[in-house]
Chimera marker file (.cmm) of the C-alpha trace (Angstrom):
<marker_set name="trace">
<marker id="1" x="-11.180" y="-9.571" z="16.263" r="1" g="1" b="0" radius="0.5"/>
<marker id="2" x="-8.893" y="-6.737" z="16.724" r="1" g="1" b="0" radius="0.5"/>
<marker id="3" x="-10.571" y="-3.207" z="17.600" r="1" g="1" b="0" radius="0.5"/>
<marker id="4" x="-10.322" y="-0.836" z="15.227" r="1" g="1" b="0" radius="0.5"/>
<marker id="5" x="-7.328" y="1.069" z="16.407" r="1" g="1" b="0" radius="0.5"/>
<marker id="6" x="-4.668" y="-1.607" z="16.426" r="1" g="1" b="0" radius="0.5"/>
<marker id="7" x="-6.038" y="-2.171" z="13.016" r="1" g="1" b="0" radius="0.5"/>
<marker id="8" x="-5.250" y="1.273" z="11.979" r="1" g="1" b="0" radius="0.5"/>
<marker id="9" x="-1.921" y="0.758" z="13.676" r="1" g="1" b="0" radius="0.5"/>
<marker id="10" x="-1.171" y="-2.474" z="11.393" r="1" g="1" b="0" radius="0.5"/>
<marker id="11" x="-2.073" y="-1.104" z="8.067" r="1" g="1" b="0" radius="0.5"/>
<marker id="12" x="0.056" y="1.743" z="9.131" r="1" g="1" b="0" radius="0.5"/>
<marker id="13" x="3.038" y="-0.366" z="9.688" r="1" g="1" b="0" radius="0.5"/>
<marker id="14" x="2.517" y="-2.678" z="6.707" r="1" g="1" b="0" radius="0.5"/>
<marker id="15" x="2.156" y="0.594" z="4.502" r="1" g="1" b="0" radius="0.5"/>
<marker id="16" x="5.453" y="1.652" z="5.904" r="1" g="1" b="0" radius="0.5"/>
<marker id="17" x="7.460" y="-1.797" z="4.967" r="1" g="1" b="0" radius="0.5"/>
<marker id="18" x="5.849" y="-2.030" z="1.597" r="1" g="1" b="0" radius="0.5"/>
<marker id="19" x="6.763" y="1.900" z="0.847" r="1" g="1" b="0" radius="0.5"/>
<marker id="20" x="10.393" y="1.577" z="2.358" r="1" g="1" b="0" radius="0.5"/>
<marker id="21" x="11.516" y="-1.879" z="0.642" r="1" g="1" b="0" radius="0.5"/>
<marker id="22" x="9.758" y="-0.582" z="-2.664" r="1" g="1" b="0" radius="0.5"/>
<marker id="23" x="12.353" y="2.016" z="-2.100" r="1" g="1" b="0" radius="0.5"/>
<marker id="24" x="15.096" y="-0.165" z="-1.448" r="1" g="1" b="0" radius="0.5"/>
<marker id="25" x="14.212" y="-2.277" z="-4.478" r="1" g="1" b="0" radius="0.5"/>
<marker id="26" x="14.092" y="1.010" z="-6.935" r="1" g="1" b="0" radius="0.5"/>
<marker id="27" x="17.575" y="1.912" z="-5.860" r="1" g="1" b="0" radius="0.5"/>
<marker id="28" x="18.410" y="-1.619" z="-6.628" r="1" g="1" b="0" radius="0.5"/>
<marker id="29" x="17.373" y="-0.866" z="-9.946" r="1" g="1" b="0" radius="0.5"/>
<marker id="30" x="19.074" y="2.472" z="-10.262" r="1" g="1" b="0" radius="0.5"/>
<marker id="31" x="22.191" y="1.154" z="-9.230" r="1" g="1" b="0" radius="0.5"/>
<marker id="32" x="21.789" y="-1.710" z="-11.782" r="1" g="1" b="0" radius="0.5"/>
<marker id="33" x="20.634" y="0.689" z="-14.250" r="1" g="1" b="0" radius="0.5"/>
<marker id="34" x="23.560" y="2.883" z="-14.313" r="1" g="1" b="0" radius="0.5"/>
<marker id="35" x="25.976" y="0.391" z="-13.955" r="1" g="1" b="0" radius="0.5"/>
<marker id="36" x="24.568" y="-1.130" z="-17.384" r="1" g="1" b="0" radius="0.5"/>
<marker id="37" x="24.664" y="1.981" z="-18.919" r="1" g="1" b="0" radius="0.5"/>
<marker id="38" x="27.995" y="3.250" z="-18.380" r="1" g="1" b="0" radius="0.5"/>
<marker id="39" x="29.650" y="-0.390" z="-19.216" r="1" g="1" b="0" radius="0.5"/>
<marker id="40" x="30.462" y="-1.682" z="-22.302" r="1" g="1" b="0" radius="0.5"/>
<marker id="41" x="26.913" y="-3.400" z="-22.671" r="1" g="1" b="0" radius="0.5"/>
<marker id="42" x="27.715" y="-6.365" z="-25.061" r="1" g="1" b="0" radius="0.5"/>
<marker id="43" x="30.471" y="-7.620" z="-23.191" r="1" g="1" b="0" radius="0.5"/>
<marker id="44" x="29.616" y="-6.835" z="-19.662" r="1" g="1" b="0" radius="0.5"/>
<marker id="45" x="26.092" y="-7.391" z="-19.183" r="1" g="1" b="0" radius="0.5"/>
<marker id="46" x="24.772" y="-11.120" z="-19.866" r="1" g="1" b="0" radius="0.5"/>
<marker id="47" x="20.943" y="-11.848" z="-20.247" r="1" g="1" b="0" radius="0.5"/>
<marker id="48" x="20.586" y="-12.768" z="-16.868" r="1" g="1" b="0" radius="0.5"/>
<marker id="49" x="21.425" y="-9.790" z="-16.303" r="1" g="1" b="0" radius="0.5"/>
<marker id="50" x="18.763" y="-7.687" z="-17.791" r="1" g="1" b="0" radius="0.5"/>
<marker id="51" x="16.092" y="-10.294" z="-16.738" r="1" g="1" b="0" radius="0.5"/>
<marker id="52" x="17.168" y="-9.890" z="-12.954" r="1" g="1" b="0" radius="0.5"/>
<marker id="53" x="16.843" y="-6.185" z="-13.148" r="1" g="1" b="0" radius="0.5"/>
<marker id="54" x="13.664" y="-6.648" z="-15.163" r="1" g="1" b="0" radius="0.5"/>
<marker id="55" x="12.002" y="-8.971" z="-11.858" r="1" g="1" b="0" radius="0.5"/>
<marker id="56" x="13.116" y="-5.985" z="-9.600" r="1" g="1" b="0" radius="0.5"/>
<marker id="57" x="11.210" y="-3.918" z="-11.677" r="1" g="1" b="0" radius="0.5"/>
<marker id="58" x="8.297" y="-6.028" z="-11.505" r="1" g="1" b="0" radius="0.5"/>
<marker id="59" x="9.296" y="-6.626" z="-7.684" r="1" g="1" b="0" radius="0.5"/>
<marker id="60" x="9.212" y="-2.728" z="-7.227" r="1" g="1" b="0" radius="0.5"/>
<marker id="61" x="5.926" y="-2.374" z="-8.827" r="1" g="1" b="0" radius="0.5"/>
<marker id="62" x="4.192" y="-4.997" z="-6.943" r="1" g="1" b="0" radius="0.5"/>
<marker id="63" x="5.706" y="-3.403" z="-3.659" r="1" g="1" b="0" radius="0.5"/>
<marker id="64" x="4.661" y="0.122" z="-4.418" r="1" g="1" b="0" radius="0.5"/>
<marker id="65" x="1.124" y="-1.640" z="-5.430" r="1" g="1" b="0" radius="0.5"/>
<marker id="66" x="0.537" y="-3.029" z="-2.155" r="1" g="1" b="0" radius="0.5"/>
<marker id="67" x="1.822" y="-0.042" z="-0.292" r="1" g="1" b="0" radius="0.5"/>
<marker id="68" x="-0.735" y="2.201" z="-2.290" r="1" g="1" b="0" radius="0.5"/>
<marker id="69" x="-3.800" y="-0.879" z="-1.273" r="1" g="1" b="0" radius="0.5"/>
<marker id="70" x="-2.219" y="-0.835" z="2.358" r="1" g="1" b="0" radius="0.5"/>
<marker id="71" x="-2.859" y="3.211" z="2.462" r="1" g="1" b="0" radius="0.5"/>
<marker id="72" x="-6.201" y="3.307" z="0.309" r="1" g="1" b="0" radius="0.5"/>
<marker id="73" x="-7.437" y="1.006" z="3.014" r="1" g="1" b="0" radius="0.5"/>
<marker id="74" x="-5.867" y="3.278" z="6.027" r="1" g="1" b="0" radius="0.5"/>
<marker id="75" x="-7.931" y="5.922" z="4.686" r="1" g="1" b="0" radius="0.5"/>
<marker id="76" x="-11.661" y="4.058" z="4.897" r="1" g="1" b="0" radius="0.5"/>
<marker id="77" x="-10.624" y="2.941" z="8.076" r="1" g="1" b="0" radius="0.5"/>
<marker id="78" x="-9.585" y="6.957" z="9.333" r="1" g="1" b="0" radius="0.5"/>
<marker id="79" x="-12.564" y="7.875" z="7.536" r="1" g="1" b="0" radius="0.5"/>
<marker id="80" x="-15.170" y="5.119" z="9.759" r="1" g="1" b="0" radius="0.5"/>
<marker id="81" x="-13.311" y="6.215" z="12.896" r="1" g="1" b="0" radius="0.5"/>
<marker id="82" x="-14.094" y="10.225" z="11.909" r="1" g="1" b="0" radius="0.5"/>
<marker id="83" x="-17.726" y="9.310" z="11.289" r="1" g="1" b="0" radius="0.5"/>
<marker id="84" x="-19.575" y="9.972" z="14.637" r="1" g="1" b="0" radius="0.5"/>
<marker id="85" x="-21.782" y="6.340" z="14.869" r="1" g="1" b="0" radius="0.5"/>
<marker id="86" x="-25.391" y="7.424" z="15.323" r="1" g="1" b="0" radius="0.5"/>
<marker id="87" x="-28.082" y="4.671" z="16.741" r="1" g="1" b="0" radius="0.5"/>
<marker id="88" x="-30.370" y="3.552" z="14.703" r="1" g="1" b="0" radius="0.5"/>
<marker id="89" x="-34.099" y="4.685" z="15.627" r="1" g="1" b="0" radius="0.5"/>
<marker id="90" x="-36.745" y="1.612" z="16.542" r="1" g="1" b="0" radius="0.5"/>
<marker id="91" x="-39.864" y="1.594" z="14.497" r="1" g="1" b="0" radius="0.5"/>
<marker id="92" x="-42.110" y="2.367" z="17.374" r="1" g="1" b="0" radius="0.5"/>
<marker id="93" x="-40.269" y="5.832" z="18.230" r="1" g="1" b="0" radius="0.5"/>
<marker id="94" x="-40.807" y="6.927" z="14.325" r="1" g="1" b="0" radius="0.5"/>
<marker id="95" x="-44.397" y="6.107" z="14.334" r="1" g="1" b="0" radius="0.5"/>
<marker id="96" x="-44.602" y="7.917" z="17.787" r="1" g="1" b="0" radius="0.5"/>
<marker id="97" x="-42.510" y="10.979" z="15.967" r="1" g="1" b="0" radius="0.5"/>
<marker id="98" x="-45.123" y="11.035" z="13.469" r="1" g="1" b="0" radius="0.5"/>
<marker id="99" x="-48.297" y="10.986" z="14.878" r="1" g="1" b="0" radius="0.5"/>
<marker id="100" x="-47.574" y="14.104" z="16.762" r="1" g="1" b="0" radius="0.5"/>
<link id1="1" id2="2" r="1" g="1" b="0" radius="0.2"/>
<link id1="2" id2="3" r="1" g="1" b="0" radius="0.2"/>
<link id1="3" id2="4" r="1" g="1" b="0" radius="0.2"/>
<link id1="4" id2="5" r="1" g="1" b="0" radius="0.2"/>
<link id1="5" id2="6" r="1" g="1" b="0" radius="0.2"/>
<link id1="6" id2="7" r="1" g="1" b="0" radius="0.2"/>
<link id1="7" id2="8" r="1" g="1" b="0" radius="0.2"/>
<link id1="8" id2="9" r="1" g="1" b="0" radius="0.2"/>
<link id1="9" id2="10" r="1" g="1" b="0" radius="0.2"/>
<link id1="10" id2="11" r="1" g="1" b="0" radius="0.2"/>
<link id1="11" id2="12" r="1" g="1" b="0" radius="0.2"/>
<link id1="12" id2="13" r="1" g="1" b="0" radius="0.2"/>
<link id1="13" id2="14" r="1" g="1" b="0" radius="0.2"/>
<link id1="14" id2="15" r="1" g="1" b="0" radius="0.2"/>
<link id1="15" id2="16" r="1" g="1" b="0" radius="0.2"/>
<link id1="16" id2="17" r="1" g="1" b="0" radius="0.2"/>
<link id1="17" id2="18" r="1" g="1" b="0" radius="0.2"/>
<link id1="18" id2="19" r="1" g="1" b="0" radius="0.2"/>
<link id1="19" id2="20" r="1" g="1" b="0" radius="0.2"/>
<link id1="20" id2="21" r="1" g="1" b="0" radius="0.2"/>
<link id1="21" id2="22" r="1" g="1" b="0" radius="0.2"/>
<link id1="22" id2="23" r="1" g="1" b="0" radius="0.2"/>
<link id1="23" id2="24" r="1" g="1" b="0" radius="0.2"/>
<link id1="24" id2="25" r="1" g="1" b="0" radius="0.2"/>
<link id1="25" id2="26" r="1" g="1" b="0" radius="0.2"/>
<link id1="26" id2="27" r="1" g="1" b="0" radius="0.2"/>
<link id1="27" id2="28" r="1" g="1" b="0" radius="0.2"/>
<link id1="28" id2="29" r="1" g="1" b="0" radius="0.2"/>
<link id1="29" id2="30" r="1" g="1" b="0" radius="0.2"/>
<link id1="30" id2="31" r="1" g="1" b="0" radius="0.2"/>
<link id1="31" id2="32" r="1" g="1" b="0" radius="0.2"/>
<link id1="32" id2="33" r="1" g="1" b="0" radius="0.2"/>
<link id1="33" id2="34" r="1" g="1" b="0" radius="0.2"/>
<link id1="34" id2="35" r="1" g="1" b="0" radius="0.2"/>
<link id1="35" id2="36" r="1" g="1" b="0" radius="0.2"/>
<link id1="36" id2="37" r="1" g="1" b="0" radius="0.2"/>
<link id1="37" id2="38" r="1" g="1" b="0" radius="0.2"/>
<link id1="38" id2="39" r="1" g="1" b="0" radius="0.2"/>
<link id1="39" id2="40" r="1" g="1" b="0" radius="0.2"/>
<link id1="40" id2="41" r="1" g="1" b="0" radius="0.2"/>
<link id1="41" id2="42" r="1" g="1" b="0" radius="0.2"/>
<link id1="42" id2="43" r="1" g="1" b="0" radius="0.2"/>
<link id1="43" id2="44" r="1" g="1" b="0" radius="0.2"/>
<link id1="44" id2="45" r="1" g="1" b="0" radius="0.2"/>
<link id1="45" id2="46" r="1" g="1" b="0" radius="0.2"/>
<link id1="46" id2="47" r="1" g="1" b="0" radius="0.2"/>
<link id1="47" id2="48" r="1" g="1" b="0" radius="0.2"/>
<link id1="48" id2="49" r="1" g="1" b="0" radius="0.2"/>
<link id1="49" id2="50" r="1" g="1" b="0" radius="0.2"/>
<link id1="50" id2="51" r="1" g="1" b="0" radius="0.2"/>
<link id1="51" id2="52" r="1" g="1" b="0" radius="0.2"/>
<link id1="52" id2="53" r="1" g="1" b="0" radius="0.2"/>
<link id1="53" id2="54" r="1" g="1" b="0" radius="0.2"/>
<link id1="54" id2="55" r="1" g="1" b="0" radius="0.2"/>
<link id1="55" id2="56" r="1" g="1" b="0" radius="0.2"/>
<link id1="56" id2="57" r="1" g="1" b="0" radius="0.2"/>
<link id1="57" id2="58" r="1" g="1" b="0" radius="0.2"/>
<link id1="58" id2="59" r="1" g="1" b="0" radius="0.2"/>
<link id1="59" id2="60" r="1" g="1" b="0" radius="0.2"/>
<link id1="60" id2="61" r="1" g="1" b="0" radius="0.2"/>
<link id1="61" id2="62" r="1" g="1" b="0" radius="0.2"/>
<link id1="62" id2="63" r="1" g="1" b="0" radius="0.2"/>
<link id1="63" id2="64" r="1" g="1" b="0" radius="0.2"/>
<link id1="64" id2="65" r="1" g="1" b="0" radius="0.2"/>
<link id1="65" id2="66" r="1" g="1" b="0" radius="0.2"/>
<link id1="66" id2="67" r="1" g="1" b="0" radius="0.2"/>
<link id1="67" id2="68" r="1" g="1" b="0" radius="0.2"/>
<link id1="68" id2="69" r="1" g="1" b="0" radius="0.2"/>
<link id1="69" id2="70" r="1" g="1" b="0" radius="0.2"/>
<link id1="70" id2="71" r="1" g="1" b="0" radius="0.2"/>
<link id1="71" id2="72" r="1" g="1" b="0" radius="0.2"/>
<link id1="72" id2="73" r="1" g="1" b="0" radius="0.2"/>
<link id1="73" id2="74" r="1" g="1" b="0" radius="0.2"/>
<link id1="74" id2="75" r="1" g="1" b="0" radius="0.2"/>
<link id1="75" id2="76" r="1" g="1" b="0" radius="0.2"/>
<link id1="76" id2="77" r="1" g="1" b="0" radius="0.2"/>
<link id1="77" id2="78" r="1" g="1" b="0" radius="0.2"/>
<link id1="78" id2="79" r="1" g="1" b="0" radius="0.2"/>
<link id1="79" id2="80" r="1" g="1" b="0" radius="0.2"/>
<link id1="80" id2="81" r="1" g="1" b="0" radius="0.2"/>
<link id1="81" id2="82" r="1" g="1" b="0" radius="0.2"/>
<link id1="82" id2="83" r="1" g="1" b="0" radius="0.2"/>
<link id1="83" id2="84" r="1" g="1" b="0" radius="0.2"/>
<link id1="84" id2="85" r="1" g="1" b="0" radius="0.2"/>
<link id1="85" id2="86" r="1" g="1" b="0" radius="0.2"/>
<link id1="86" id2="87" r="1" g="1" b="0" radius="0.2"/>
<link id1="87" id2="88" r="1" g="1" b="0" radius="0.2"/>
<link id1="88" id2="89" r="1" g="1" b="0" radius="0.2"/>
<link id1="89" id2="90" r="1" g="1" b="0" radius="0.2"/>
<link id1="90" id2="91" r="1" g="1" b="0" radius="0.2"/>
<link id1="91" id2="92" r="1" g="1" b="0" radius="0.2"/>
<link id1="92" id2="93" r="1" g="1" b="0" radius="0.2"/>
<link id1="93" id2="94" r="1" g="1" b="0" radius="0.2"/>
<link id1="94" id2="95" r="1" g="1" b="0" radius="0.2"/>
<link id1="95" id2="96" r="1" g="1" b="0" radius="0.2"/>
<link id1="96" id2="97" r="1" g="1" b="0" radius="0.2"/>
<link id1="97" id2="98" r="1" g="1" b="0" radius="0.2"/>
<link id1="98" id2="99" r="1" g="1" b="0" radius="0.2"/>
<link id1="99" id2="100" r="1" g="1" b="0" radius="0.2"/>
</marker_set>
């Protein structure tokens, strides 16, 4: 099992890759985007067309989706390592606590 730093250090990374390629893949579609727009869209663009830049879409969604689960669960494990870990009382010291 890792420790719980190089598993902060992971998620980090993995965040990072998700965010950056869900970047890449947006421009993709910008870039796609535009170039269907300013053509002559009948003749130029074919089906295939619009169905590959509707997967990148779907690609850039699923990316950013990730990323977003990659950093929500960054944040519970910042959060545990902020928590100061307090040990747990025995039985027997309580009941000694109490009868004083």
């Amino acid at each position: 099992m890792k420790t719980l730093q190089e598993k902060i250090e992971w998620y980090t990374f993995w965040y990072w890759i998700y965010w950056l390629f869900s970047l890449v893949v947006l421009l993709g579609v910008l870039v796609l985007g535009i170039f269907f727009y300013f053509t002559d869209f009948q003749d130029v663009v074919t089906v295939s067309q619009l169905f590959l830049l509707l997967l990148l879409m779907l690609l850039a969604l699923y990316l950013r989706m990730t990323a977003l689960h990659y950093h929500d669960v960054l944040l519970k494990l910042k959060h545990t390592t902020a928590r100061p870990i307090r040990p747990r009382e025995r039985p027997q010291e309580r009941r000694k606590q109490g009868e004083r």
